[in-house]
C-alpha positions, 0 to 999 in steps of 0.5 A, spaced: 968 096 369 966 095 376 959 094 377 955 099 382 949 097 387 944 102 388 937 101 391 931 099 389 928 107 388 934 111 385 934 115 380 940 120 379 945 115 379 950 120 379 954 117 386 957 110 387 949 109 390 951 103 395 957 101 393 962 098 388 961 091 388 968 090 387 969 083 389 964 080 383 968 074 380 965 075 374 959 080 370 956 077 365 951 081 360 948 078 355 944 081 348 940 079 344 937 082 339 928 082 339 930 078 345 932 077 353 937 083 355 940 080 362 946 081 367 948 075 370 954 076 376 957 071 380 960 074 388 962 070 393 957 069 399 963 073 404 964 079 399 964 085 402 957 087 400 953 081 399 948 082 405 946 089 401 944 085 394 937 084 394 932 083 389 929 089 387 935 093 387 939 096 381 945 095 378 949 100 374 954 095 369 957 096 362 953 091 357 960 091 352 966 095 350 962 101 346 956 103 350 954 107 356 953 104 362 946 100 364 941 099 369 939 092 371 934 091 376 936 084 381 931 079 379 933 072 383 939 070 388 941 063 389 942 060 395 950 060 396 954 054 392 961 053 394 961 060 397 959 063 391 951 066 388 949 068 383 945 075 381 940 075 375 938 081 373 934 084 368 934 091 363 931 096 367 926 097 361 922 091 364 920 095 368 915 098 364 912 090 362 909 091 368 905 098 368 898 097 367 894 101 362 885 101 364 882 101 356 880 107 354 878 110 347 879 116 343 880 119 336 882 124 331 887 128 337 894 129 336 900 125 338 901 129 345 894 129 347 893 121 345 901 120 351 897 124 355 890 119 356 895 114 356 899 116 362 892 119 365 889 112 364 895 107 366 894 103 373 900 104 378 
């Protein structure tokens, strides 16, 4: 599978976003169980799309032979070596590590009432 590179902002992904990273030497994703979820991708510093990977944008990959496709947002770009960067990004659910929660107390509520105080009181 290709990977496909949309902005920072997407949300439907239903279209090939920006585009096709077509000329990507190599897509790495790596899994580890209670542990890092990350994609790694070579692409050369000429590539047709280089200009448009930059940190905060998404990649749309398959992360085996047997799972959908998953979404990882660009975390760092080296510097070319020998015509060549490397794109690190992370699982999209690292997303919500950085979502702050203002403490707060309650008690003897249901489950909806209890998401609904923590959606009200998270700092975004």
């Amino acid at each position: 599978m290709i990977p496909v590179l949309y902005e920072s902002n997407e949300t439907t992904f239903t279209t090939l976003g920006i585009g096709l990273l077509k000329d990507a030497i190599s897509c790495l994703v790596t899994e580890e169980r209670n542990g890092s979820y990350e994609l790694i991708m070579k692409y050369p510093s000429n590539g047709t799309k280089v200009s448009e990977i930059l940190k905060d944008r998404l990649i749309k990959a398959k992360s085996n032979d047997t799972s959908v496709n998953q979404l990882f947002r660009i975390y760092r770009i080296t510097t070319p070596l020998n015509g060549i960067i490397s794109v690190y990004a992370q699982h999209i659910s690292y997303d919500l590590g950085t979502i702050g929660v203002v403490p707060f107390s309650i008690s003897n509520v249901n489950a909806g009432v209890a998401l609904n105080n923590v959606l009200n009181h998270t700092a975004t």
